[in-house]
C-alpha positions as CSV (number, residue, x, y, z in Angstrom):
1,X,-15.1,-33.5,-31.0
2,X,-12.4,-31.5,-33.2
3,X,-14.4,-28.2,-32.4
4,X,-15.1,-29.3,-28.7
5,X,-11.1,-29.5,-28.4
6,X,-10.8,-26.0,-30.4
7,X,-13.0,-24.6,-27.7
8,X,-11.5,-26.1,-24.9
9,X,-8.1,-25.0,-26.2
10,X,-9.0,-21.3,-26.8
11,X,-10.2,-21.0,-23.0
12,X,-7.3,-22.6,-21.8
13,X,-5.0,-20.2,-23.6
14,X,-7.3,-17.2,-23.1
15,X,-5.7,-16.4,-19.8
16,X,-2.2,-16.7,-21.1
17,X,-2.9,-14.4,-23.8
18,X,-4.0,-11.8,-21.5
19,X,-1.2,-11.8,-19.4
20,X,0.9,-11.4,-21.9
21,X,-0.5,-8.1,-22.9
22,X,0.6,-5.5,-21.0
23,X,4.2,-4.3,-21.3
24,X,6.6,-4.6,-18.9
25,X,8.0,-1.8,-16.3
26,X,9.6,1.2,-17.6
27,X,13.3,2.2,-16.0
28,X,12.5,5.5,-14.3
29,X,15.4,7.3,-12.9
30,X,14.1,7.1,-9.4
31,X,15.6,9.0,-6.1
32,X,15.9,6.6,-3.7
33,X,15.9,9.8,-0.8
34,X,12.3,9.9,-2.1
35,X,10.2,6.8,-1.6
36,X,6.6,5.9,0.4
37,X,4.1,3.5,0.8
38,X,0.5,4.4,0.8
39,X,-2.6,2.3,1.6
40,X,-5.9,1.8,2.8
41,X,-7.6,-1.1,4.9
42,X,-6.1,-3.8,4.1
43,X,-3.8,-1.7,1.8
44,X,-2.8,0.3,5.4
45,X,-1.6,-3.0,6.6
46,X,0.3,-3.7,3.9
47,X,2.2,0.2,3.5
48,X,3.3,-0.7,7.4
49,X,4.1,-4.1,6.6
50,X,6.5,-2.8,3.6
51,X,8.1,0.0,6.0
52,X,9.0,-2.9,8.1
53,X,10.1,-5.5,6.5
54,X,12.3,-3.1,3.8
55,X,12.7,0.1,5.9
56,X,16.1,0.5,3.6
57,X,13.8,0.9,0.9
58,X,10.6,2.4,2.1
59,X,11.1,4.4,6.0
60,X,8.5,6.5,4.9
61,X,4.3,5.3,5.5
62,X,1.3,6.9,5.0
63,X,-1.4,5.1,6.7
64,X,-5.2,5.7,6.6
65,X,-7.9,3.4,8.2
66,X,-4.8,0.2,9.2
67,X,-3.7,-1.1,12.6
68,X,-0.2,-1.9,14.1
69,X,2.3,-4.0,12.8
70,X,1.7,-7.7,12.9
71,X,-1.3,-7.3,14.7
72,X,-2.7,-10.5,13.4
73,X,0.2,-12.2,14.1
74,X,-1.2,-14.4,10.9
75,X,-4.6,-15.0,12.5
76,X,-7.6,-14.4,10.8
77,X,-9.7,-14.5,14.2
78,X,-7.5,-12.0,15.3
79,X,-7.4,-10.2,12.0
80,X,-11.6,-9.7,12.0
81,X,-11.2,-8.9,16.1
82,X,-8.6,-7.7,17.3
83,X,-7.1,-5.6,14.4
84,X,-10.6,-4.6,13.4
85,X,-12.9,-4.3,16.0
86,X,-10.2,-3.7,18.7
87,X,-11.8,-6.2,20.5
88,X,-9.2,-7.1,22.4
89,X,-7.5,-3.9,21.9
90,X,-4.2,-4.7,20.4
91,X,-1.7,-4.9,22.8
92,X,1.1,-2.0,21.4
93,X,4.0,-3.6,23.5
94,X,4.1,-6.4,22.8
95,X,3.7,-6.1,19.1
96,X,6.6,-3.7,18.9
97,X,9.0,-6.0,21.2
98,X,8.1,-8.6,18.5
99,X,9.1,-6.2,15.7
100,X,12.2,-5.3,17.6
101,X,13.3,-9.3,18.4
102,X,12.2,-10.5,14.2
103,X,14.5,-7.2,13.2
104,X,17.4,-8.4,15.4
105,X,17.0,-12.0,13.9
106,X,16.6,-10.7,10.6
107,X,12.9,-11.2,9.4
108,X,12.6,-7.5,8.9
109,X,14.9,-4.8,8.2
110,X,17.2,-3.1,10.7
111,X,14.7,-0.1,12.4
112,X,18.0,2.3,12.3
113,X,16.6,2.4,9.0
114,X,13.7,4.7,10.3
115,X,15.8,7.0,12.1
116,X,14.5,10.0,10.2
117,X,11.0,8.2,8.9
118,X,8.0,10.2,8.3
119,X,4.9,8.4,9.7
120,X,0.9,9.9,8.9
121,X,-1.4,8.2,10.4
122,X,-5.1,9.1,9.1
123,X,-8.1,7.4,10.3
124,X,-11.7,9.0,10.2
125,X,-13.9,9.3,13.6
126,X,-16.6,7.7,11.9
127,X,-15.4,4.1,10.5
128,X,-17.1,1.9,11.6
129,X,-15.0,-1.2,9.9
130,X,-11.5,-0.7,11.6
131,X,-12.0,1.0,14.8
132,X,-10.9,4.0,15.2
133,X,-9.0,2.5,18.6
134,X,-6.9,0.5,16.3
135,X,-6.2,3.5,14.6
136,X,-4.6,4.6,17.6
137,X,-3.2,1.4,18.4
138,X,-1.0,2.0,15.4
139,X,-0.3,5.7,16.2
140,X,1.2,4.3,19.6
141,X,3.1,1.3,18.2
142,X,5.2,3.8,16.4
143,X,5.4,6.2,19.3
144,X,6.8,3.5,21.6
145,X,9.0,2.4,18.6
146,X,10.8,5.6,18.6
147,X,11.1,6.0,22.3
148,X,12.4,2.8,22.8
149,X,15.0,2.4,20.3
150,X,18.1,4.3,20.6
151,X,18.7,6.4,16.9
152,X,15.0,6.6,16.7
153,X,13.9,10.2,18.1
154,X,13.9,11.8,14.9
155,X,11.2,9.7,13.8
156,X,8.3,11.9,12.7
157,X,5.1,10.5,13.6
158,X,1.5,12.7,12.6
159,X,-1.5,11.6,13.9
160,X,-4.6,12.6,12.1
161,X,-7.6,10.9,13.2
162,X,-10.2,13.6,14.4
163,X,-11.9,13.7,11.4
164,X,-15.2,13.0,10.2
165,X,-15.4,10.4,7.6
166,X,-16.0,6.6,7.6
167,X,-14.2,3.9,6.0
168,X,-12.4,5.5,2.9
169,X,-9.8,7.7,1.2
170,X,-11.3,11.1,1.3
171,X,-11.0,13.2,-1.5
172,X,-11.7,16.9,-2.1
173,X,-15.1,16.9,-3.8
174,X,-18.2,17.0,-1.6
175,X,-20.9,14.1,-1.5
176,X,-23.3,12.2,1.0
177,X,-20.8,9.4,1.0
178,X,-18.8,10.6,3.5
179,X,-19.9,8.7,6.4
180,X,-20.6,5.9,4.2
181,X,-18.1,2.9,3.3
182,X,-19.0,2.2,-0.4
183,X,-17.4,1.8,-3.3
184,X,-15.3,2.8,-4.9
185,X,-14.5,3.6,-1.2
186,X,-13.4,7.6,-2.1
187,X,-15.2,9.4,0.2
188,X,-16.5,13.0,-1.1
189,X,-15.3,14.5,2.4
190,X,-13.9,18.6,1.2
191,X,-10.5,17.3,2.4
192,X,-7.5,16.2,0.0
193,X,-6.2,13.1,1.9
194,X,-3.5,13.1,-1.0
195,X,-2.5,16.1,-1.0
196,X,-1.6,15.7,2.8
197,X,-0.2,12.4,2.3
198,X,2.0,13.8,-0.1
199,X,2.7,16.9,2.1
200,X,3.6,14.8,5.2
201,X,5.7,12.2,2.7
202,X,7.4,15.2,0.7
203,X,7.0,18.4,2.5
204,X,5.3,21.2,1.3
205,X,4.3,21.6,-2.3
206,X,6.0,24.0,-4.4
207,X,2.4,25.3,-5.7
208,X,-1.1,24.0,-6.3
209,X,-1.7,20.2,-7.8
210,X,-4.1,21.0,-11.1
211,X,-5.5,18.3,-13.4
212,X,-3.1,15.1,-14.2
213,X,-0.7,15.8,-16.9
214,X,1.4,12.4,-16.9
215,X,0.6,8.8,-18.0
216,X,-1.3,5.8,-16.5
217,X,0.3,2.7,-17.8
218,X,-0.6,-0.8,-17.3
219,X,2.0,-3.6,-16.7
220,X,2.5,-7.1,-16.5
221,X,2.0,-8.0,-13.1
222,X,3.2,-11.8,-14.1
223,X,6.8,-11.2,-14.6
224,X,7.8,-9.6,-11.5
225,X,7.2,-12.7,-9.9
226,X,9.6,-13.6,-7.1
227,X,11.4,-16.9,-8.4
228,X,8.3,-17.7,-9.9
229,X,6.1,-17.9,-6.9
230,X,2.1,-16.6,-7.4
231,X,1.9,-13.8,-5.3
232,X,-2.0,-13.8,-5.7
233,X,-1.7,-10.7,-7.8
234,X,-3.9,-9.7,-10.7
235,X,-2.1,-10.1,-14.0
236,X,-2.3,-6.3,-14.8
237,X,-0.7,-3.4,-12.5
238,X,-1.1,0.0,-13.0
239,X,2.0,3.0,-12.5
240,X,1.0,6.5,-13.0
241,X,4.4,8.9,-14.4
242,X,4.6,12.5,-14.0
243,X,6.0,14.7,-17.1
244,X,9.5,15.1,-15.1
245,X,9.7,11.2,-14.9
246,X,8.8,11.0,-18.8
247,X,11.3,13.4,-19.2
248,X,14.1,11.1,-17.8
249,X,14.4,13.6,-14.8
250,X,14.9,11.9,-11.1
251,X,11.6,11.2,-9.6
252,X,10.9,9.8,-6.4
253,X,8.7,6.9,-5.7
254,X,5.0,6.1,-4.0
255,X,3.6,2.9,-4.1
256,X,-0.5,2.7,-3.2
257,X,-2.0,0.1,-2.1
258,X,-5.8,0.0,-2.6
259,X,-7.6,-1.7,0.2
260,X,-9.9,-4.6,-0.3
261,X,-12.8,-4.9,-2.7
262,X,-10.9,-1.9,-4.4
263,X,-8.5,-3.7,-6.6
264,X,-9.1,-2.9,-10.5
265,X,-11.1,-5.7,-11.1
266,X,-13.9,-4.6,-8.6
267,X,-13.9,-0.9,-8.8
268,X,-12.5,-0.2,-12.5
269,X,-9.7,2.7,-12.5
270,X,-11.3,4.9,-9.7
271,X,-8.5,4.3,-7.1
272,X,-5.4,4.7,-9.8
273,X,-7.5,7.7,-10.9
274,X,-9.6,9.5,-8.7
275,X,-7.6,9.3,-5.5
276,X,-6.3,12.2,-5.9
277,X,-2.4,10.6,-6.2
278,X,-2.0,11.7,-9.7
279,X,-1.8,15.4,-9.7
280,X,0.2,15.4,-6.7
281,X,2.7,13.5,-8.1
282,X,3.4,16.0,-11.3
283,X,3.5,18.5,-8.5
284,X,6.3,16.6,-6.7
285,X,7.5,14.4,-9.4
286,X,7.2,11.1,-8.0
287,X,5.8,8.4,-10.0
288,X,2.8,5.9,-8.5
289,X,2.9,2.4,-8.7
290,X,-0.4,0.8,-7.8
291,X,0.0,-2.9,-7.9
292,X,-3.1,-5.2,-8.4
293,X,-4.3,-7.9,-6.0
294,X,-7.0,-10.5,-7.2
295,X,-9.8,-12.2,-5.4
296,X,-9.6,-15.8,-4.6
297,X,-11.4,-18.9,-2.6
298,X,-8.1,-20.9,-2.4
299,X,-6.5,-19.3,-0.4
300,X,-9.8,-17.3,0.6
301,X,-9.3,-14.2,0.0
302,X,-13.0,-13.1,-1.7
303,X,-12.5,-9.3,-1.5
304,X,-8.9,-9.1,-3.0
305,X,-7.2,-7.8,0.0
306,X,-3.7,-7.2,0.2
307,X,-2.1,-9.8,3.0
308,X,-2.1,-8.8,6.8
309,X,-3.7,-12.0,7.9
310,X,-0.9,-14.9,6.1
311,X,-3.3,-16.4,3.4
312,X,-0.4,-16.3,1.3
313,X,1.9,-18.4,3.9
314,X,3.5,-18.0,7.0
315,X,6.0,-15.1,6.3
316,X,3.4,-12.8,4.8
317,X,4.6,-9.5,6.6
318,X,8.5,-10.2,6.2
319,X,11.3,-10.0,4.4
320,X,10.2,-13.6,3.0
321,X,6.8,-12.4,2.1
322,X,5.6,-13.4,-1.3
323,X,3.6,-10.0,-2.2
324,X,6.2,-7.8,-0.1
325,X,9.6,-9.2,-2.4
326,X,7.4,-9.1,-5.8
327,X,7.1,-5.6,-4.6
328,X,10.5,-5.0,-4.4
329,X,11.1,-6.6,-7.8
330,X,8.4,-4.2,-9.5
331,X,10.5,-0.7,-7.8
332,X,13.4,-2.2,-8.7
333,X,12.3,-2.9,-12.4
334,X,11.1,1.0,-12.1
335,X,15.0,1.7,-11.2
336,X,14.7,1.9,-7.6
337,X,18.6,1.6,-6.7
338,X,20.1,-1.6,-6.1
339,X,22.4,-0.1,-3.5
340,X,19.3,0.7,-1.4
């Protein structure tokens, strides 16, 4: 009986004990001029979901393989359709008339706040998971965002979706995977999505991106918490930091958000890797944060995807979203201004 109870108690505790092991978020001197949000799939979603809900914080998106705004409008039907399949195609006005009534009443940030965002939209010919038509549904929310909002016209919007790849990041090495979506869902396409993400973020690079010179870091995912709510995160994050950051030098900021079945826990370290994020960012010194979801059956949420759909409540993709504030404690732990 006394071992049984030793057992039980060492299983029980084993969890805790993990948490517990990675170190918290270093203070980076960050330049809040210099921010982004990155993602794929599900991770898409979330970048634009982020943009809008803290456009203070993050005006500028880079979004490859995602749909419009609040497409799902916390629906999963309409989530696997609609947003997906395009079937029906999402229907661009009245999504961004939504956006512009929840900003007004608060539930998002004030879209002044994009006034001079950058906006690259990438989205292969090929995938056959999110259509490119949704692609293009999202291209057009943002067009009709900045020509009907007064102060929005210098909004710079890039669509890139005339290449040929499926369902994943490309990256620069060549492979058969291209028009495949599997995993680690980094498609060996010849073309550096990174490198152009960070172009159209950033501008253009000062000179080539070489090997990764900085540091990938775990962190404790736990403590970032938002009043103690579970955000459905994995209890280990990952943030990549460029020499210059090391250095104590400003640095701006990307958060990544991997796209489902993608997280760390499914794939290993080949998205906070191999992505190609990592060498750009010593080339633009800007450090990486790539948080961690986890998969679930309660809420259901099998493939660890980030929340578009509302498995984590009602206010998923606003300002009272439980993943979207633990992301702004975790850039604000980095040193993301508090004046931003």
């Amino acid at each position: 009986m006394r071992k049984t109870l030793g057992l039980l108690t060492l299983l029980l505790l084993a969890p805790l004990a993990r948490a517990g092991d990675a170190p918290p978020l270093p203070t980076l001197k960050i330049d809040a001029s210099r921010t982004a949000a990155v993602g794929l799939s599900s991770g898409a979603y979330m970048a634009g979901q982020l943009q809008m809900a803290y456009p203070e914080l993050f005006p500028n998106a880079a979004i490859v393989a995602g749909g419009p705004y609040g497409c799902a409008d916390g629906k999963l039907d309409v989530a696997l359709g609609s947003c997906m399949k395009g079937v029906p195609a999402p229907d661009v006005a009245a999504l961004v008339a939504s956006a512009t009534q929840r900003s007004a009443a608060g539930a998002i940030g004030a879209l002044k706040n994009l006034a001079h965002a950058r906006v690259y939209l990438l989205h292969g010919k090929d995938d056959a998971l999110v259509a490119p038509a949704v692609a293009e549904a999202g291209v057009h929310f943002y067009e009709q965002l900045r020509g009907g909002i007064p102060g929005l016209k210098g909004m710079r919007v890039r669509d890139d979706g005339q290449r040929a790849f499926a369902h994943n990041l490309p990256v620069v090495a060549r492979g058969e995977d291209c028009d495949k979506s599997v995993a680690p869902y980094l498609g060996h396409c010849g073309f550096d999505a990174a490198g152009e993400i960070f172009a159209q973020m950033f501008g253009k690079p000062v000179h080539a991106a070489v090997a990764a010179k900085g540091e990938l870091r775990t962190f404790d995912q736990d403590a970032l918490r938002p009043d103690g709510a579970d955000a459905f995160l994995a209890d280990t994050g990952y943030v990549y930091l460029p020499p210059d950051c090391l250095a104590g030098k400003p640095c701006g900021l990307v958060v990544a958000f991997h796209g489902c079945r993608q997280n760390a826990a499914a794939v290993g370290k080949a998205f906070v890797e191999d992505a190609g994020f990592n060498r750009w960012a010593d080339v633009y010194a800007v450090a990486v944060l790539y948080p961690q979801t986890r998969a679930s059956f309660a809420p259901l949420n099998p493939q660890a995807c980030w929340d578009w759909w509302g498995y984590s409540g009602a206010d998923y993709d606003s300002r009272h979203g439980v993943q979207l504030r633990w992301v702004v404690n975790a850039v604000r732990a980095l040193g993301l201004p508090a004046g931003h």
